[in-house]
Phi, psi and omega in degrees: 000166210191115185293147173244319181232180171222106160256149172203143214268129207248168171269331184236104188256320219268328164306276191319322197281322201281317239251345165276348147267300192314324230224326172244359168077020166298136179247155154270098172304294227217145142202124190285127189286345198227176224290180320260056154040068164264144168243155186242134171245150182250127135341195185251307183307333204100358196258340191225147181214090196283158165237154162198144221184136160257098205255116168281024187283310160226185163320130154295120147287164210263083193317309201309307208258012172280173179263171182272326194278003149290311170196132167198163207249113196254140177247135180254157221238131139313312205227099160320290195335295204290317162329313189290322189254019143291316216252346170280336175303293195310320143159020176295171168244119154317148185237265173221191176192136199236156159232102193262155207309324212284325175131359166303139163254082202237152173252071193285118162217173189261172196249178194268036171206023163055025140300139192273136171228154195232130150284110201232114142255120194271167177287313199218103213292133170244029175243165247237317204266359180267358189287000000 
């Protein structure tokens, strides 16, 4: 099997869906116009896919006040550096940010709706479609 989405349920999705295609290079595959106006976002390869949506069935939870090692959403980066301050432009908050001995890079930051997304350039890529 092949995980096809990951959802999570947001405060805003049609905001949030515009501003993760302008800004992570997301296409919107899919979107419901109306409540609770879910979206399907694609990666760039096509392979990986998030939902997000607002269902008042239960709580958004309070993305802003989680740790990032709770939940968070990972892009693999060519350039972290450069990444981190387009997207800090764009309205992130730096969280943290490692350089680890193997030569690895990663870059926690909240999104302007205080989910946390991570920037990851690994020293040795572990996905198929990053080789």
């Amino acid at each position: 099997m092949k995980i096809e989405h990951f959802a999570f349920n947001v405060s805003d999705p049609v905001a949030i869906a515009k501003w993760y295609a302008e800004h992570l290079g997301m296409r919107i595959v899919s979107r419901f116009e109306r409540e609770p106006f879910t979206h399907f976002l694609a990666d760039d390869s096509g392979n990986v896919m998030i939902e997000i949506y607002n269902n008042p069935a239960d709580q958004v939870p309070d993305y802003k006040n989680m740790d990032p090692l709770l939940i968070h959403l990972a892009f693999a980066s060519d350039d972290p550096h450069y990444d981190k301050e387009m997207l800090m432009k764009a309205g992130c908050t730096l969280d943290s940010e490692l350089n680890l001995p193997d030569g690895t890079h990663l870059v926690m930051l909240k999104d302007p709706w205080g989910f946390a997304i991570q920037l990851c350039k690994r020293a040795k890529p572990m996905l198929k479609m990053q080789q």
